[in-house]
C-alpha positions as CSV (number, residue, x, y, z in Angstrom):
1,X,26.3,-16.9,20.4
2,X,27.6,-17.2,17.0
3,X,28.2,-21.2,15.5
4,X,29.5,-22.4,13.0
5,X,27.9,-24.3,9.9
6,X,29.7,-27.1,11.3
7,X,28.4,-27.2,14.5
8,X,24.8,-27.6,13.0
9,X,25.8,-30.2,10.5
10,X,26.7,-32.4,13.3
11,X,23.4,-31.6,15.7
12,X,21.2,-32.2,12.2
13,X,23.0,-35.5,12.2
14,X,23.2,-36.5,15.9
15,X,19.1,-35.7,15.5
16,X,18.5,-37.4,12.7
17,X,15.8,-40.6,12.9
18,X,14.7,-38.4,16.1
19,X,10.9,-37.6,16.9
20,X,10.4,-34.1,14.6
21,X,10.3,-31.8,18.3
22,X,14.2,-32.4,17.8
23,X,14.7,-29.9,15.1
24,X,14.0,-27.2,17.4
25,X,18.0,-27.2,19.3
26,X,18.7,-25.7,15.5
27,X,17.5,-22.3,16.6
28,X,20.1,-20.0,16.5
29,X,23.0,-18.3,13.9
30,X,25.5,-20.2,11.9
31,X,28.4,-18.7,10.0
32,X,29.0,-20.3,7.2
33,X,31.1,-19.6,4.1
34,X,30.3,-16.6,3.2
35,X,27.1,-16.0,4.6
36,X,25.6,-16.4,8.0
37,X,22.4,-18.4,8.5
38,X,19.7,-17.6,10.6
39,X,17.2,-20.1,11.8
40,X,14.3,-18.0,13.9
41,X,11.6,-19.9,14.2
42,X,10.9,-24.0,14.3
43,X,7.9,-25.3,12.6
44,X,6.7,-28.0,15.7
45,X,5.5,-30.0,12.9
46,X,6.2,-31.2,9.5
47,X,2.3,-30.3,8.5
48,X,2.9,-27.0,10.3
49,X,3.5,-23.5,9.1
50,X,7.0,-23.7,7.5
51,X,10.2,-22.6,9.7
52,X,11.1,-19.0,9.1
53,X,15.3,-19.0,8.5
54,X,17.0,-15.7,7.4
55,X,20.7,-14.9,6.0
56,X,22.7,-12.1,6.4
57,X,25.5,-11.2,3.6
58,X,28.0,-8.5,4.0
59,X,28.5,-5.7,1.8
60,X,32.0,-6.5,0.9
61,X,30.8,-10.0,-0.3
62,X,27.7,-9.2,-1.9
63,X,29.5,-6.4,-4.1
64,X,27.0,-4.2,-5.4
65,X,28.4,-0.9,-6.4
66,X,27.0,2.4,-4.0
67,X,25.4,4.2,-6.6
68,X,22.9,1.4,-6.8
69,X,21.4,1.5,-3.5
70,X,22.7,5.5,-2.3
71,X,19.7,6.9,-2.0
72,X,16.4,5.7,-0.4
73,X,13.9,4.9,-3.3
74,X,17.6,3.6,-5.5
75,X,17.7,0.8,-2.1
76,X,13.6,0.0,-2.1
77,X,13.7,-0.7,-5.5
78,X,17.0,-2.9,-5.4
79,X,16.0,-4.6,-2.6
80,X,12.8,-5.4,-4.7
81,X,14.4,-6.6,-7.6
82,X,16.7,-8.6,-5.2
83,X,13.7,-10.3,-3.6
84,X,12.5,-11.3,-6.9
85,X,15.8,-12.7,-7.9
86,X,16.1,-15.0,-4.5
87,X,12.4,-15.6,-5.1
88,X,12.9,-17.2,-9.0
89,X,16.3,-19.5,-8.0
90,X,14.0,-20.3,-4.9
91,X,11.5,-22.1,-6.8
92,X,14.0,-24.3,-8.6
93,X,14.9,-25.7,-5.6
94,X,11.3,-25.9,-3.7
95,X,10.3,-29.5,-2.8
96,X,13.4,-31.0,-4.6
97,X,13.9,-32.3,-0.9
98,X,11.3,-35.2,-0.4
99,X,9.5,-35.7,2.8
100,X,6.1,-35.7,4.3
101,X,3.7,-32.3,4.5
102,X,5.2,-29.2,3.8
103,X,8.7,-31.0,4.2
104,X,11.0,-29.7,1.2
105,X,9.4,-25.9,0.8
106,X,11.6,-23.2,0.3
107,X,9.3,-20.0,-0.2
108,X,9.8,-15.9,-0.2
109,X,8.0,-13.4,-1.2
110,X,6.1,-13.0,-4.2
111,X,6.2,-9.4,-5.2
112,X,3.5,-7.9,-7.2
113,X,3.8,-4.7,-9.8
114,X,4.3,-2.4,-7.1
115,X,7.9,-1.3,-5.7
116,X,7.2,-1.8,-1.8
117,X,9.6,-1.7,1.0
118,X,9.4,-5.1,2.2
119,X,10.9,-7.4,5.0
120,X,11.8,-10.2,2.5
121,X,14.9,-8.2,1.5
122,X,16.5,-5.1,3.5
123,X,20.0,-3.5,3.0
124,X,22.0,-1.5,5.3
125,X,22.1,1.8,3.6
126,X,25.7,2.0,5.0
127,X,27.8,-1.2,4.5
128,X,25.4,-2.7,1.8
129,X,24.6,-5.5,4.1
130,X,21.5,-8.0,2.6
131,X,19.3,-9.5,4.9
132,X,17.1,-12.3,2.8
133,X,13.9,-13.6,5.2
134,X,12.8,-16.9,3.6
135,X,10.9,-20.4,4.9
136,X,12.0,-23.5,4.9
137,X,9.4,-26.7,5.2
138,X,11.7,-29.1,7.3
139,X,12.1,-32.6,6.1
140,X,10.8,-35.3,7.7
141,X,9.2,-38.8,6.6
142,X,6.0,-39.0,8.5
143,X,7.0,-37.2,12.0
144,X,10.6,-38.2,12.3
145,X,13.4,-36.1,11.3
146,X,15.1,-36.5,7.8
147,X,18.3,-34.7,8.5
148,X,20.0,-35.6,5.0
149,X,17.2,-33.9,3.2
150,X,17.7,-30.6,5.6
151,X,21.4,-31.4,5.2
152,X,20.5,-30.9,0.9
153,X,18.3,-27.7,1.2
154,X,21.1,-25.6,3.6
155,X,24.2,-26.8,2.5
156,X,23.6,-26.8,-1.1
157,X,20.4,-25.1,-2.1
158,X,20.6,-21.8,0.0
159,X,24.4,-21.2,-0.5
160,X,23.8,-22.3,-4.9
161,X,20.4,-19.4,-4.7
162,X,22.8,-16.5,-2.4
163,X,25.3,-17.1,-5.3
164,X,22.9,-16.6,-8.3
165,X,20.8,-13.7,-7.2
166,X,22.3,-12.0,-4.3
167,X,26.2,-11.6,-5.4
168,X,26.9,-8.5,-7.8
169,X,29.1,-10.4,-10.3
170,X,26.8,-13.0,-11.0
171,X,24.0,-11.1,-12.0
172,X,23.5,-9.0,-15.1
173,X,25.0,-5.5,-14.1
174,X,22.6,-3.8,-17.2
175,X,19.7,-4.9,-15.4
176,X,20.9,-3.5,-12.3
177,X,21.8,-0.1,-13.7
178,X,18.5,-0.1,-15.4
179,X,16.4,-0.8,-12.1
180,X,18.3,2.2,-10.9
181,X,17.8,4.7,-13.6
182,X,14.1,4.0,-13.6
183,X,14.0,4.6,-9.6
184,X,15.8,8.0,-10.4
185,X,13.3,8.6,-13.3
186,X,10.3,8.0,-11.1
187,X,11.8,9.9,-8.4
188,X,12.3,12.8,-10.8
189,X,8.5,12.7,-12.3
190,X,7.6,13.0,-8.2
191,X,9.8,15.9,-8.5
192,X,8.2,17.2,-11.1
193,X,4.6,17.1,-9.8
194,X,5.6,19.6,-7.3
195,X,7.6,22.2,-9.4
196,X,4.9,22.1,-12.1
197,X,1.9,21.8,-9.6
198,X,0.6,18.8,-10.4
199,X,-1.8,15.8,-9.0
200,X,-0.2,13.3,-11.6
201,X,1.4,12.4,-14.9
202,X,0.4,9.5,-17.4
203,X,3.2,8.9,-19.8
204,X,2.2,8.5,-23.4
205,X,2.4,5.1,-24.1
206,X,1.6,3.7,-21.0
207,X,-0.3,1.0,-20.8
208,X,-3.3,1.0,-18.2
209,X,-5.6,-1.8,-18.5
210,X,-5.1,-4.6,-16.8
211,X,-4.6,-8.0,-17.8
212,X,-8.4,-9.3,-15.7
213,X,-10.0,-8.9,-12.2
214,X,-7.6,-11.2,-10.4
215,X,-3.9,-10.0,-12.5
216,X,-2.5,-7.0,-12.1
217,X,-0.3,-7.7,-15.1
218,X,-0.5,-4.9,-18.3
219,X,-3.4,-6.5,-20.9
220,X,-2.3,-7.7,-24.1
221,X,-3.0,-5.5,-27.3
222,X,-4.5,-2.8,-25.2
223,X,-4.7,0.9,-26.1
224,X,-1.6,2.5,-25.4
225,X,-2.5,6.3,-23.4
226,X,-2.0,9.4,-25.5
227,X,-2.4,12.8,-23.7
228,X,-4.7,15.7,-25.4
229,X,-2.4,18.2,-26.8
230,X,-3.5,20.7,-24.6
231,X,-2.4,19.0,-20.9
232,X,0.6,17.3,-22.3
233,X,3.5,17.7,-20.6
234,X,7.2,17.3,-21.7
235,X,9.9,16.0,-19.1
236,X,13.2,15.8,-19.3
237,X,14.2,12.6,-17.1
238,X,17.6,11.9,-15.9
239,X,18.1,8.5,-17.7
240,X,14.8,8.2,-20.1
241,X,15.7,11.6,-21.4
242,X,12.6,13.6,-22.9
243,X,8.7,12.2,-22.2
244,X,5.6,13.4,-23.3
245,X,2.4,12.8,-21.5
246,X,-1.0,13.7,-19.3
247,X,-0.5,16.4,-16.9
248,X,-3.7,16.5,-14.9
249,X,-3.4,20.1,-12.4
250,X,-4.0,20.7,-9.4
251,X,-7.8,21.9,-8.5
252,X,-11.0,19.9,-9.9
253,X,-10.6,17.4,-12.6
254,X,-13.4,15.5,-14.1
255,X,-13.3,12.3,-16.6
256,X,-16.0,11.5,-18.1
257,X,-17.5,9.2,-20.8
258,X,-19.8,6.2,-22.0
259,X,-19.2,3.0,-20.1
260,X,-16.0,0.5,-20.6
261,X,-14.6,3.4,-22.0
262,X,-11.9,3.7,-19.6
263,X,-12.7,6.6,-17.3
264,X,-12.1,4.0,-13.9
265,X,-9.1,2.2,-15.8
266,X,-7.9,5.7,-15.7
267,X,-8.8,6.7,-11.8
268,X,-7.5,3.1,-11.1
269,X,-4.0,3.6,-12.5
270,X,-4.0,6.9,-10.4
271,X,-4.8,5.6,-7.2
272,X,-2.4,2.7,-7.8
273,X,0.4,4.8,-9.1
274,X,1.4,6.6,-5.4
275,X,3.8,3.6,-5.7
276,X,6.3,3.0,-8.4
277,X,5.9,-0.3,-10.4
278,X,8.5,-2.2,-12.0
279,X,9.4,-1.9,-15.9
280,X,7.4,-3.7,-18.2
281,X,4.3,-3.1,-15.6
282,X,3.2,-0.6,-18.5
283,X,2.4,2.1,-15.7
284,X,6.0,2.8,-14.6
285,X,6.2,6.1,-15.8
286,X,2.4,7.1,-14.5
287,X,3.1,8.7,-11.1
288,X,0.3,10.1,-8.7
289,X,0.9,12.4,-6.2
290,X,1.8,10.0,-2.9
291,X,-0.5,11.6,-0.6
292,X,-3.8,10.9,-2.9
293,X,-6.7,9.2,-1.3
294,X,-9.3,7.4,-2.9
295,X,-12.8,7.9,-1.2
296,X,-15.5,6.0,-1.5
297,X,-18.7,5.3,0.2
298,X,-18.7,2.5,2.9
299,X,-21.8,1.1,4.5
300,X,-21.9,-0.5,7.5
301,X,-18.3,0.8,8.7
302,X,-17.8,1.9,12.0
303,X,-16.8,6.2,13.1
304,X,-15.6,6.6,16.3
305,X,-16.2,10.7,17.4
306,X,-15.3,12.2,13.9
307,X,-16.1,15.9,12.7
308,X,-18.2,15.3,9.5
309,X,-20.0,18.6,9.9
310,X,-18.3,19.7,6.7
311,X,-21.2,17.5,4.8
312,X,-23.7,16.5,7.6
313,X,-25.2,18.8,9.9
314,X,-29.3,19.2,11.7
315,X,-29.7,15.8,12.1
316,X,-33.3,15.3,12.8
317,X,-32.4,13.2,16.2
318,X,-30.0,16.2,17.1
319,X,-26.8,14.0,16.9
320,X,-23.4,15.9,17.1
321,X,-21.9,15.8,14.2
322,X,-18.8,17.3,14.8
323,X,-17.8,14.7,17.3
324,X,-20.3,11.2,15.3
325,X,-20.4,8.2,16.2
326,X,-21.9,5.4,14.9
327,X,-21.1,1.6,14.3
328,X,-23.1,0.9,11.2
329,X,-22.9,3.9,9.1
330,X,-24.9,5.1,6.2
331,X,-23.2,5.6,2.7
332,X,-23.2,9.5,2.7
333,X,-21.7,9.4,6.7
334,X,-19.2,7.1,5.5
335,X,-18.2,8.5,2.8
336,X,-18.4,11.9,4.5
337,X,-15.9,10.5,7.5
338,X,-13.5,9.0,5.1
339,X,-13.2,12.4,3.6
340,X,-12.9,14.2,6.9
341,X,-10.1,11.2,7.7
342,X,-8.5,11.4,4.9
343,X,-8.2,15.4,5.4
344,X,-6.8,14.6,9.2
345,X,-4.3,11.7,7.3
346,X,-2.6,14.7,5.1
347,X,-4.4,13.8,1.8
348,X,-3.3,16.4,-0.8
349,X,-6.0,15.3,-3.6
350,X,-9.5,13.3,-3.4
351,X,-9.8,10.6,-6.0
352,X,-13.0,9.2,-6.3
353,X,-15.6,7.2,-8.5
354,X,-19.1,8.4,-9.0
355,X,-19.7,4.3,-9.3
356,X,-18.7,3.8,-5.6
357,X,-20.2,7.0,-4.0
358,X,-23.5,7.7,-2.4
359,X,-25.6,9.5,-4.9
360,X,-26.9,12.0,-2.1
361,X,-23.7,12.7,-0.6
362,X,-22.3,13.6,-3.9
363,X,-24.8,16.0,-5.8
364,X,-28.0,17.6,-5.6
365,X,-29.4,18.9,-8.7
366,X,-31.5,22.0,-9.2
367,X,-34.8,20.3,-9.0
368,X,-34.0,18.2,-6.1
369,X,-32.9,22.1,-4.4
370,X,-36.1,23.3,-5.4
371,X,-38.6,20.3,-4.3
372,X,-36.6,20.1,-0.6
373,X,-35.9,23.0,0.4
374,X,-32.3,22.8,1.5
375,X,-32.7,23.8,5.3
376,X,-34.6,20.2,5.1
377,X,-31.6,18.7,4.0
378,X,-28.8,18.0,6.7
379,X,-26.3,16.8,3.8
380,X,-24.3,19.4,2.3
381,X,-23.2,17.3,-0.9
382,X,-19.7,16.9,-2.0
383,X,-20.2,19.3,-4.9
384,X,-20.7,21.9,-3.0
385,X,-17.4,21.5,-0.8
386,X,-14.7,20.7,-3.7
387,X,-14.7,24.3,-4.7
388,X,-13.6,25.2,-0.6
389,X,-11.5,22.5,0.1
390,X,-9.0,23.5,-3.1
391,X,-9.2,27.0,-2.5
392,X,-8.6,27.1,1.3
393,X,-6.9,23.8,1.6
394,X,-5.1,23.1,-1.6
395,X,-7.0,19.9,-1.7
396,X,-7.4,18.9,-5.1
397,X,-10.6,16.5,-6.8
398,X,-10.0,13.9,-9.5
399,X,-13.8,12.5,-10.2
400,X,-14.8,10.6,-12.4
401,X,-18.4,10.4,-13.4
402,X,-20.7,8.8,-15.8
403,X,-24.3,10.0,-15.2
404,X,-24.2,14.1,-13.9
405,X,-23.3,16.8,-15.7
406,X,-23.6,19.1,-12.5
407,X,-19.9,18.9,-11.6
408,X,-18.9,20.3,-15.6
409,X,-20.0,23.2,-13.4
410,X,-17.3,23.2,-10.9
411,X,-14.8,21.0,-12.8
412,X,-11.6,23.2,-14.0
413,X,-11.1,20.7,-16.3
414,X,-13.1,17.6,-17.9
415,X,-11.5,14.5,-20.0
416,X,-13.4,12.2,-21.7
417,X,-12.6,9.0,-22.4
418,X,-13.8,7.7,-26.1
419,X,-12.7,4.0,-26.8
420,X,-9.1,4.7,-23.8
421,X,-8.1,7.7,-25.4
422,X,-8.3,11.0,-23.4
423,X,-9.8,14.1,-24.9
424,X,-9.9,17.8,-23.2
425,X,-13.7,18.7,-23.8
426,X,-13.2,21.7,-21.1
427,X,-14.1,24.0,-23.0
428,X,-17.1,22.3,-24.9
429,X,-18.5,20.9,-22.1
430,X,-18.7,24.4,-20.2
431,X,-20.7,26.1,-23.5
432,X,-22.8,23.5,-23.1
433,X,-23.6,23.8,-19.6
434,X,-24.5,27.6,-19.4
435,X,-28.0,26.4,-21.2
436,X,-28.3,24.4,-18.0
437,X,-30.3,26.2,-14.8
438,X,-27.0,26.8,-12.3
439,X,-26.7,25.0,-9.1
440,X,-27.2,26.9,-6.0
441,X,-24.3,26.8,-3.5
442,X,-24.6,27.4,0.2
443,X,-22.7,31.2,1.1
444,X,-21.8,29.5,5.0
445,X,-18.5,28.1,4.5
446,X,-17.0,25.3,7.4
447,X,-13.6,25.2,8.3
448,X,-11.7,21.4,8.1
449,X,-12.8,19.2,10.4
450,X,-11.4,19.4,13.9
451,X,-11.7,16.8,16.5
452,X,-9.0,15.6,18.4
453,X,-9.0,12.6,19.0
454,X,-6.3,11.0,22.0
455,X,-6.8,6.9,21.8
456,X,-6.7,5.0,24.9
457,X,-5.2,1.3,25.5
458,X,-8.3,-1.4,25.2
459,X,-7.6,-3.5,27.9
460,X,-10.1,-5.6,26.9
461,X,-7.7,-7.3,24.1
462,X,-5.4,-8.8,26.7
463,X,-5.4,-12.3,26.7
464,X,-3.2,-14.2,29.3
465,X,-0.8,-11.4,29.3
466,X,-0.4,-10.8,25.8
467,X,-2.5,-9.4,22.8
468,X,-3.5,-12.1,19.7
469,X,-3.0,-10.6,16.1
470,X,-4.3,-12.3,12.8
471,X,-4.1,-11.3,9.0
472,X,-7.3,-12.2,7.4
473,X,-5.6,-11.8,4.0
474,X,-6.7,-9.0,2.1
475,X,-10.3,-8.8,4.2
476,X,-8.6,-7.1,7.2
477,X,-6.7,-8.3,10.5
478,X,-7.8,-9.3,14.0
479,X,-6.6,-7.4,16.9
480,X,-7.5,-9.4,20.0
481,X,-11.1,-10.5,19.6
482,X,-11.8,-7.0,17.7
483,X,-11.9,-7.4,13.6
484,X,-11.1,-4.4,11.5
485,X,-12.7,-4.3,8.0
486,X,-9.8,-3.1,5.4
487,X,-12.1,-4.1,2.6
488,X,-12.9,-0.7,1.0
489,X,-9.2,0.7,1.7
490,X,-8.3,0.7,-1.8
491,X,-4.6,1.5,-2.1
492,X,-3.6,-1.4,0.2
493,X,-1.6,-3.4,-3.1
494,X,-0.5,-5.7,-1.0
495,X,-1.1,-8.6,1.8
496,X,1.5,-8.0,2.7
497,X,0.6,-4.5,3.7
498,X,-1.7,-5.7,6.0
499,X,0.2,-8.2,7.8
500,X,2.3,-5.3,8.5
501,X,-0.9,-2.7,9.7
502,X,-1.2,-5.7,12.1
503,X,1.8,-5.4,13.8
504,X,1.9,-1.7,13.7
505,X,-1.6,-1.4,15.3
506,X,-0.4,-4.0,17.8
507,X,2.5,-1.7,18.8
508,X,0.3,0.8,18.5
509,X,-2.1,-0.6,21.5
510,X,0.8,-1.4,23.6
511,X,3.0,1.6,23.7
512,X,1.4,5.0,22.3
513,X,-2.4,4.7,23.0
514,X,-2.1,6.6,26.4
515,X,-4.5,8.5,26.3
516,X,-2.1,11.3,25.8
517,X,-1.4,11.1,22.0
518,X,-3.5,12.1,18.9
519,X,-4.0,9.7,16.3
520,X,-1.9,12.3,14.2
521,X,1.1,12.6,16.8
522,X,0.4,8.4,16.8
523,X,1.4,8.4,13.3
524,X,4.2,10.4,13.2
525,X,6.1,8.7,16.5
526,X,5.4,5.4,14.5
527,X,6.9,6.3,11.3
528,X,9.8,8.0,12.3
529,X,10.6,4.9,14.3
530,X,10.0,3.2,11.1
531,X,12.4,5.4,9.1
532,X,15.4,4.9,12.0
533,X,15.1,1.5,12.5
534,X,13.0,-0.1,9.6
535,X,10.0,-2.7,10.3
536,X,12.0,-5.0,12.3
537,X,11.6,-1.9,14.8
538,X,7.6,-3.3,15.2
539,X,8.5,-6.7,16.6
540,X,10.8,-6.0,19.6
541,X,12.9,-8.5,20.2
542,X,10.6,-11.1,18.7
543,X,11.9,-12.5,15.2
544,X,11.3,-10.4,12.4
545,X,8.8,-12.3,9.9
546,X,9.1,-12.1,5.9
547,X,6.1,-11.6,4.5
548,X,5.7,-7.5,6.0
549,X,5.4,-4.4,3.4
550,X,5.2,-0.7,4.5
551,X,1.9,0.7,4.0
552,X,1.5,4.7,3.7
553,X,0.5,6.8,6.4
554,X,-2.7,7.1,4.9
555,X,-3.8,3.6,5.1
556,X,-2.7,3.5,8.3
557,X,-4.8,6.7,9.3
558,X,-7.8,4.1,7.6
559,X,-6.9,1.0,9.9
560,X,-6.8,3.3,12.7
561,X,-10.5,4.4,11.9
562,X,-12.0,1.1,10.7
563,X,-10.8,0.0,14.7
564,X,-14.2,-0.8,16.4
565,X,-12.2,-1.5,19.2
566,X,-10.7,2.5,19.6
567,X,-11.3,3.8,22.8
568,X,-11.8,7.6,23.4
């Protein structure tokens, strides 16, 4: 039932002085004002994990016009920049209220360069509704309750932060309007891939280096891209208006060049670029196709009854490869099952790095061929298999390599990088190949993999009646007692992302893994319950934390097969 702000203001004061446990009778909803407060969770101590609070501000109130949020990828990225907004004025306010351990906090979540659906910030498509999810540290001076400090943070720090960044007038309307246009430009590019049958687009201009190893941020007085004359591409964008740049096809593309050159800046902006990023990233208008995978080799992972026979077959122990298990893999079965995964996962292009690969899975060259004889050889390298998965699959390859000229063989087209600026040496590199003794390919051609694959529940997780989940930051998660390595998934951008993997693999255990399902039919039910009723649709009844961001099916598809704990 429904209180007012009132009605807390006198239990904060009637518990104040009061051993900390007290604070817990303030669970509930509070209207206040012009907002209503949520308080979900109660920290049970002042050095404990901060109290998770939400608030919930109606359309009318908030005020921001419908063409700003009308369309789905108009609302992520408003909701994004909202987030960010709540999350500056926040941090005014953080520890401003005094107190013992975490007594004080006020925290949301810190957004990176990506555009992500997140938790922290959802708005009804409808009525414009906000929901902000936010922690509060409650105050206390040792372990008794310090209600005036509490008092402080919701009755005047909340309401002065909802007013600044969540209420249409207040902010700047030109920044709003310009978040928009750039959703609709990015949308259009997406668009644009399709008509004009392309894997992605680098803008001319864009800047793709990063700032180090641990910032995502654009680097200072780096190269800005520009696109070879003969793949650039001119767009005409809704708001932007014409753009030149990069239009790398469909079918096999290869980038090549001397080291720090730029050829895995390059594949890194690509694989990073299925999401949109915010303006002034320097990559917002690079857009990848959204169902690209990066592959990669993966020792030690485990493979639970996958078809790799497109690339392994006659092993010398007589193992099936077309249903393999194993739970220490090799580097060429790893990276052979994250292809065949990533073909069951919908993946419309490979990217990959010849850095990250197992050498034998990747090529054989012509003297290799001739010394073992290839009905030695169970692996059936990835050269050999691009050609037939674009032309029988549509499944394009963007590689990029540094040390084999084979693939100029099959590559339909081949950039070098030279000091972060692209050339087209197609046609070069081809002339020069020809003097080159051809590679043999194998006339037997395999169709995609196909295993089915129905999970079963793993009873084994239960743990007095329920199942334990942990993030284990951007390592992986815990399901039960069962870890699952996310290490090597590559496109995860966010922890975020895997906080939410965690609670969609927990539903996942407890409602769909019947035995009945497929993984695939596992992943559809799952995301269009995601689509009707949003991520708060994962936790059932229980409160709905902050810190979850929607991953793409594909990374999904990887938790899923990284689960040592799947049972078949």
């Amino acid at each position: 039932m429904m209180k007012t702000a009132e009605d807390l203001r006198e239990l904060l004061n009637r518990i104040d002085h009061r051993g900390y446990p007290a604070y817990k009778d303030t669970k509930g909803r509070y209207q206040f004002d012009f907002f209503v407060l949520g308080i979900d969770h109660v920290q049970g101590d002042p050095f404990a994990a901060p109290s998770a609070l939400h608030i919930e501000l109606e359309g009318r109130r908030a005020g921001f016009p419908e063409f700003l949020y009308d369309k789905k990828h108009k609302r992520i990225a408003l909701q994004d920049e909202l987030t960010r907004q709540f999350s500056k004025t926040v941090s005014r306010y953080s520890f401003q209220a005094k107190g013992s351990g975490k007594s004080g906090l006020i925290s949301v979540t810190r957004c990176g360069q990506e555009v992500l659906e997140r938790t922290a910030c959802t708005m009804d498509p409808d009525s414009g509704t906000i929901i902000l999810r936010f922690e509060v540290g409650f105050p206390a001076r040792g372990r008794t309750i310090s209600s005036g400090e509490l008092i402080r943070i919701l009755y005047e720090y909340i309401p002065a932060c909802i007013r600044s960044s969540c209420i249409y007038r207040n902010l700047d309307a030109g920044r709003m309007k310009k978040i928009m246009e750039l959703a609709e430009d990015q949308e259009a590019i997406r668009c644009e891939l399709i008509r004009r049958n392309l894997v992605a687009y680098v803008a001319d201009g864009a800047i793709l280096p990063r700032e180090s190893g641990i910032s995502q941020k654009p680097m200072k007085d780096a190269v800005p891209f520009v696109s070879p004359e003969s793949m650039k591409v001119e767009l005409a964008l809704p708001y932007k208006g014409r753009m030149t740049g990069m239009g790398i096809p469909k079918g096999i593309t290869l980038i090549v060049g001397g080291g720090y050159h730029g050829k895995s800046t390059l594949l890194k902006a690509l694989e990073m670029c299925v999401y949109p990023h915010i303006a002034g990233d320097g990559r917002e208008y690079v857009v990848t196709d959204p169902d690209a995978v990066k592959i990669r080799a993966e020792d030690g992972r485990s493979i639970k009854h996958t078809d790799i026979s497109m690339f392994i077959n006659d092993l010398p122990n007589g193992r099936d490869t077309r249903a393999f298990y194993t739970e220490d893999a090799s580097g060429s079965t790893s990276q052979a099952a994250n292809v065949s995964e990533a073909l069951e996962a919908g993946a419309s292009a490979l990217l990959i790095d010849e850095d990250t690969s197992a050498t034998n899975f990747m090529v054989r060259d012509e003297l290799m061929q001739q010394v073992i004889h290839r009905n030695m050889e169970p692996i059936t390298p990835y050269i050999e298999r691009a050609g037939d998965l674009l032309c029988d699959y549509g499944i394009s390859t963007v590689l990029v390599a540094g040390s084999s000229g084979s693939f100029f063989q099959i590559a339909d087209h081949i950039i070098q990088m030279e000091r972060y600026v692209p050339k087209d040496i197609t046609m070069r590199a081809k002339q020069v190949a020809k003097s080159y003794p051809a590679l043999k390919f194998p006339e037997q051609k395999l169709g995609l993999p196909d295993c089915v694959r129905r999970p079963k529940h793993n009873g084994s997780l239960m743990h007095k009646g329920r199942i334990k989940q942990k993030t284990l930051g951007r390592d992986g998660l815990m399901l039960g007692n069962e870890t699952i390595d996310l290490r090597y998934v590559e496109q995860l951008a966010d922890t975020e992302q895997i906080n939410c993997l965690s609670y969609m693999m927990l539903y996942a255990e407890e409602h769909l893994m019947d035995g009945r399902h497929t993984i695939r039919e596992i992943v559809e039910k799952l995301y269009d319950m995601l689509e009707t009723g949003g991520m708060a649709a994962l936790c059932a009844g229980r409160t709905v934390p902050g810190n979850l961001a929607l991953p793409r099916k594909e990374e999904f598809f990887s938790c899923i097969n990284r689960y040592r704990g799947l049972r078949l």
